[in-house]
TORVEX-936231 format. One record per residue (C-alpha): residue in three letters; y negated, z negated, x. Coordinates in nm, 3 decimals, padded with zeros to 5 digits. Example, Ala and Ser with C-alpha at 12.3 -4.5 7.8 and 13.67 -1.06 7.14 Angstrom:
<fidrens>
+-----+---------+---------+---------+
|   r |   north |      up |    east |
+-----+---------+---------+---------+
| ALA |  00.450 | -00.780 |  01.230 |
| SER |  00.106 | -00.714 |  01.367 |
+-----+---------+---------+---------+
</fidrens>
This chain:
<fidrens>
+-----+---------+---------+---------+
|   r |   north |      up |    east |
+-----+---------+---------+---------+
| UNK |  00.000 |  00.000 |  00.000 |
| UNK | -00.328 |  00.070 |  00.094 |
| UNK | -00.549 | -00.177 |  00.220 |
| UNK | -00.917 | -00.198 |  00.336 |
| UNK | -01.171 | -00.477 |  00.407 |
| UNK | -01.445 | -00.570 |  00.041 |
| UNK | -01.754 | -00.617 |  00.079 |
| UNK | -01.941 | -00.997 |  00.205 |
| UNK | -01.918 | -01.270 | -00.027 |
| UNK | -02.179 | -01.234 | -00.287 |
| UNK | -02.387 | -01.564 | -00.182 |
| UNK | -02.353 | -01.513 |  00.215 |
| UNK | -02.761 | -01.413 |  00.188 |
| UNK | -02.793 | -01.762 |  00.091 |
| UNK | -02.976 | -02.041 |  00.292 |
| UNK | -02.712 | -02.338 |  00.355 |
| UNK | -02.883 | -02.546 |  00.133 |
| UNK | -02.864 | -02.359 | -00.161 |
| UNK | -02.459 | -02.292 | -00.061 |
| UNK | -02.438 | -02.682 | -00.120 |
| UNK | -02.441 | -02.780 | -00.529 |
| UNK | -02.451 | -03.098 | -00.709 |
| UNK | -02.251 | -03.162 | -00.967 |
| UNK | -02.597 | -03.148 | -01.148 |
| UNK | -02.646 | -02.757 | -01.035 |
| UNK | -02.298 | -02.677 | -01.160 |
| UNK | -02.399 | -02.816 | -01.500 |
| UNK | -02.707 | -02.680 | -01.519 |
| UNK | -02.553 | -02.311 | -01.439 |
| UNK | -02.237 | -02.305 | -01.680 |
| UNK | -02.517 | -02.410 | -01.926 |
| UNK | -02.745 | -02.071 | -01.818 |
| UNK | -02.403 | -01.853 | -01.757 |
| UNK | -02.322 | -01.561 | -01.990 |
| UNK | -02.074 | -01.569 | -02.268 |
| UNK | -01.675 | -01.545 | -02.046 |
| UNK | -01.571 | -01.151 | -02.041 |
| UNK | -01.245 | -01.122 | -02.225 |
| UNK | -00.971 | -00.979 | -02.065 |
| UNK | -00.897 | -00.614 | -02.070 |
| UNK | -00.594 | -00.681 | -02.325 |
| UNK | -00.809 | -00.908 | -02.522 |
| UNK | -01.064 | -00.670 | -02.549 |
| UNK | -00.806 | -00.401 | -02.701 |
| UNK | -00.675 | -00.655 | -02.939 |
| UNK | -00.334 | -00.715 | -02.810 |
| UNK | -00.222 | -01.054 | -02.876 |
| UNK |  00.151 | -01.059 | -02.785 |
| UNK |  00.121 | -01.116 | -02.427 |
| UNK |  00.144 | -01.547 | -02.317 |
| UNK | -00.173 | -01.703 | -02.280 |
| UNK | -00.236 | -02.017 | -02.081 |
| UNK | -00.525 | -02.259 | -01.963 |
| UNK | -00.668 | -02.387 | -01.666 |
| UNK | -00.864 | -02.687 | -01.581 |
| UNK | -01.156 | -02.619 | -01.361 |
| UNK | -01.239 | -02.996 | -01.296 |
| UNK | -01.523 | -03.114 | -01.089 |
| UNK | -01.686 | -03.453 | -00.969 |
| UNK | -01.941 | -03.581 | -00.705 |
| UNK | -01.946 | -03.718 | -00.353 |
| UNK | -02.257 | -03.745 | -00.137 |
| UNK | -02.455 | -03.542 | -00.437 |
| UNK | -02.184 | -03.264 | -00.375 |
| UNK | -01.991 | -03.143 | -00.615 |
| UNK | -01.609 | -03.118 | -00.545 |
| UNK | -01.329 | -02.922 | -00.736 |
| UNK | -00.938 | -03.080 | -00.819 |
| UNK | -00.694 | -02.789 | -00.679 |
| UNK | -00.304 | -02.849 | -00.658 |
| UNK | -00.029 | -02.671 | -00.382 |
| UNK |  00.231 | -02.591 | -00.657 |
| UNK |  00.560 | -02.711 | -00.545 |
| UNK |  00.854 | -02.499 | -00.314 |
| UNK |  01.087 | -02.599 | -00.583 |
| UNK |  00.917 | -02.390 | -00.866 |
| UNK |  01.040 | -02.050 | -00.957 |
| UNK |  00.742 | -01.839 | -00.912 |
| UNK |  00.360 | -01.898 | -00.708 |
| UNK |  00.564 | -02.161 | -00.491 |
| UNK |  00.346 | -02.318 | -00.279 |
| UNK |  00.062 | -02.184 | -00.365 |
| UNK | -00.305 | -02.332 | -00.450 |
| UNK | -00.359 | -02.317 | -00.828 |
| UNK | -00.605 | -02.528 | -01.080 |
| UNK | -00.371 | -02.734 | -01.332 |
| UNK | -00.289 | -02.560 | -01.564 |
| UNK | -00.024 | -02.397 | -01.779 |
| UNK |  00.153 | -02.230 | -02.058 |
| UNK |  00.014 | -02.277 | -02.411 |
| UNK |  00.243 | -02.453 | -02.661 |
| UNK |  00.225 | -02.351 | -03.025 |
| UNK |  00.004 | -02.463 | -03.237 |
| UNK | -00.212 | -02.602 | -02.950 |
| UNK | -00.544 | -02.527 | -02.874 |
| UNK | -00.647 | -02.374 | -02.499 |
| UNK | -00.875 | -02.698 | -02.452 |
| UNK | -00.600 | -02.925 | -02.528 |
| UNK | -00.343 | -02.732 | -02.285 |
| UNK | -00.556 | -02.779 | -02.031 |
| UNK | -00.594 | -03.105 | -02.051 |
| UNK | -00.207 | -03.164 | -02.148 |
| UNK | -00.115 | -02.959 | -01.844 |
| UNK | -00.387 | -03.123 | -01.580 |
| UNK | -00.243 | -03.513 | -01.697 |
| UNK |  00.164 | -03.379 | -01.654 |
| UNK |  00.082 | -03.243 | -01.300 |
| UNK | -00.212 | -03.453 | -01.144 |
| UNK | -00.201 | -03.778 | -01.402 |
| UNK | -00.545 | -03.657 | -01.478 |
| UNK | -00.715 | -03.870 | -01.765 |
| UNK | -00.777 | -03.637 | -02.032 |
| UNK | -01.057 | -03.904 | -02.186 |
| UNK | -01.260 | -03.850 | -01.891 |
| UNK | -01.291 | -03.475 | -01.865 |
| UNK | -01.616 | -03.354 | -02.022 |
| UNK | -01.603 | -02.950 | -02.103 |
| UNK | -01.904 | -02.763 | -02.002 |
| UNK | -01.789 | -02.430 | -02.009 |
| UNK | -01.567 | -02.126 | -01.972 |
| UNK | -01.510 | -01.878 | -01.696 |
| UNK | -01.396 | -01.530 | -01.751 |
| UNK | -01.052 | -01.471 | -01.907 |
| UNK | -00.798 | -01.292 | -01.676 |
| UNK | -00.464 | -01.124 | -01.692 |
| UNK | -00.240 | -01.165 | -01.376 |
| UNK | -00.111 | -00.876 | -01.241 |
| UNK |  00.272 | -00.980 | -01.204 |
| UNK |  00.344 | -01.188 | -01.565 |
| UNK |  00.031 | -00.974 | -01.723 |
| UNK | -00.021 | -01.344 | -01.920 |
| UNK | -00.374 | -01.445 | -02.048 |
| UNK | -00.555 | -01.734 | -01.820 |
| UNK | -00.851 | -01.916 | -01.977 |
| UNK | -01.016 | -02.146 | -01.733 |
| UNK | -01.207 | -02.407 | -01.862 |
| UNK | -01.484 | -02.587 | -01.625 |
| UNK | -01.554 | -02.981 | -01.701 |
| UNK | -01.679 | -03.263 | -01.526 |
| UNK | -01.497 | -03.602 | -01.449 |
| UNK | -01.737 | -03.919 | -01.434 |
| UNK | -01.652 | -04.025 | -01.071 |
| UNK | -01.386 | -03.915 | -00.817 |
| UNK | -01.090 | -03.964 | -01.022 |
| UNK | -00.728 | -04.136 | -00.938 |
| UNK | -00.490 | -03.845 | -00.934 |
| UNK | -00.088 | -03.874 | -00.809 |
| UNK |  00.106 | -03.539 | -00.794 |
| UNK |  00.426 | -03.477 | -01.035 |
| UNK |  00.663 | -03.409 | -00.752 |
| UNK |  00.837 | -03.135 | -00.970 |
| UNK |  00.511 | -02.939 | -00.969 |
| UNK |  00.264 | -03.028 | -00.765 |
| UNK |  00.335 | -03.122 | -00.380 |
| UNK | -00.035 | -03.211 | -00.316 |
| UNK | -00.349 | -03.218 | -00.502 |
| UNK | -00.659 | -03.080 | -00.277 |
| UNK | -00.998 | -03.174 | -00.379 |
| UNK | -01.215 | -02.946 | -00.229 |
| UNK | -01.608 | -02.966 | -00.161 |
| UNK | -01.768 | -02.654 | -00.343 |
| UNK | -02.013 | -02.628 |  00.017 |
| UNK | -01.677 | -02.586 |  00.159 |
| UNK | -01.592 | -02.269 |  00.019 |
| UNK | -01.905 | -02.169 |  00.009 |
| UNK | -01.940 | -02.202 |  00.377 |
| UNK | -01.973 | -01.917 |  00.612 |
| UNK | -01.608 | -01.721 |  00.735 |
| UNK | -01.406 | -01.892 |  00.462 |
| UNK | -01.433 | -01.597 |  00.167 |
| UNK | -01.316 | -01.274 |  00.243 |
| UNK | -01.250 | -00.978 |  00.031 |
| UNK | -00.987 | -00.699 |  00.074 |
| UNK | -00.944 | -00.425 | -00.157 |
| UNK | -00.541 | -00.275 | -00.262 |
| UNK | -00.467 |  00.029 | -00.351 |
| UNK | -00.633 |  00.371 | -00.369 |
| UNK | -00.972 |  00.466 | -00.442 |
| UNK | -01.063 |  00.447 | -00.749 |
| UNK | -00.762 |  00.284 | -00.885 |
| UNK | -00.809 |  00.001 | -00.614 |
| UNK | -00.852 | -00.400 | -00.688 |
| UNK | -01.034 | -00.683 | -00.524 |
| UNK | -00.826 | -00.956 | -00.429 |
| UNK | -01.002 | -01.286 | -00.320 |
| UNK | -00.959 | -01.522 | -00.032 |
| UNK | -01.051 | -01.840 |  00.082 |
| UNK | -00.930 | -01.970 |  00.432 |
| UNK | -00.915 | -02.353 |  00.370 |
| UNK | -00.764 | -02.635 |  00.658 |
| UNK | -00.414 | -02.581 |  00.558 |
| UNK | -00.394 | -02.349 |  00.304 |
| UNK | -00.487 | -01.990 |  00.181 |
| UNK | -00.636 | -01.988 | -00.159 |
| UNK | -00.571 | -01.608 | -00.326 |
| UNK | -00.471 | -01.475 | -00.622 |
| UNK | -00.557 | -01.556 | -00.986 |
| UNK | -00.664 | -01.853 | -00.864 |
| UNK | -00.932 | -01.650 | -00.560 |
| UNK | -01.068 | -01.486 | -00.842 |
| UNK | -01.154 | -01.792 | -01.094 |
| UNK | -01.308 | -01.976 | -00.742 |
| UNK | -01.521 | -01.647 | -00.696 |
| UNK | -01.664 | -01.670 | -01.064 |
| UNK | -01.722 | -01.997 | -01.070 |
| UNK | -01.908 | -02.012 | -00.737 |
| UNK | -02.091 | -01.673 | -00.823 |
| UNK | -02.255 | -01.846 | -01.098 |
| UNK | -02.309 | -02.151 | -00.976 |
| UNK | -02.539 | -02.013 | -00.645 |
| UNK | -02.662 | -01.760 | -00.935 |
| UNK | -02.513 | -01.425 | -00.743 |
| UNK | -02.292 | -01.349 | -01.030 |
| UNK | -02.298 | -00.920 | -01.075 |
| UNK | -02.069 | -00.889 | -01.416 |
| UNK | -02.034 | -00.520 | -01.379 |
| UNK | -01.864 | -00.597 | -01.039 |
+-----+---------+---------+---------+
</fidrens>
């Protein structure tokens, strides 16, 4: 498959300070941020494929804001070992809100009484179950007491947003061929490789939050 180097990330014009938000900033942009794109199947009305929910849950340390990841477990069947936000299947009759919650206090023990929704990030499909992902961004009061379900989760990260925003951690690479080619999104963490569905959530989330959000790209 075809492979070339994307473009910079779309905050690297930005002075450092402005690469380091409060939990305050975050707020303030999911407030401002446009209405979460559907995704394409969505869009076209088909409703068969699964759909599942994400937690997107942030808190603050030293006026930074800081984002709950987990390193799924080597036992799991698929995405083993990699860096994912809680999250999981909807059951029936549930709504996405609830899911997320349900799924973020079976994998991290997160307290769904102290997660505060203040918004929604664009729906995607992933590429190799083609299942609906709604992530869902909320705030936790302080720096929450989290313990791993070993049959899921083997660590939870929580990662400073200035981290990822820093300078040579984000990287773009394009598959495939022109025009029918995809961005896939990376961010080089200590210890771990952050890509996938879960690259591209990080890269909306950030690209509102430092205001460099394009939607047409």
């Amino acid at each position: 498959a075809s492979v070339r180097p994307g473009p910079p990330a779309p905050w690297a014009h930005l002075p450092e300070q402005a690469r380091r938000p409060s939990l305050d900033d975050v707020c303030r942009a999911m407030a401002e941020a446009p209405a979460p794109r559907l995704a394409d199947r969505e869009l076209k009305g088909e409703r068969g494929s699964p759909v599942s929910a994400v937690l997107v849950a942030l808190y603050e340390v030293d006026d930074e804001a800081v984002v709950v990841l987990t390193r799924r477990a080597q036992t799991l069947r698929s995405h083993r070992g990699e860096i994912s936000f809680p999250g999981g299947r909807q059951d029936p009759g549930e709504d996405l809100w609830t899911t997320a919650l349900r799924e973020a206090e079976e994998e991290v023990a997160l307290d769904p009484a102290t997660a505060t929704r203040i918004g929604e990030l664009d729906h995607i499909r992933t590429v190799t179950s083609h299942s609906f992902i709604v992530p869902y961004v909320a705030t936790l009061p302080e720096s929450p007491k989290l313990e791993a379900a070993p049959h899921e989760v083997e660590l939870v990260l929580r990662v400073p947003l200035g981290e990822l925003l820093s300078d040579g951690v984000y990287r773009q690479e394009r598959w495939g061929i022109p025009p029918q080619d995809r961005p896939i999104h990376f961010f080089d963490v200590v210890g771990d490789t952050i890509w996938g569905a879960t690259g591209s959530m990080l890269v909306n989330l950030l690209a509102v939050v430092t205001d460099t959000y394009d939607r047409p790209d």
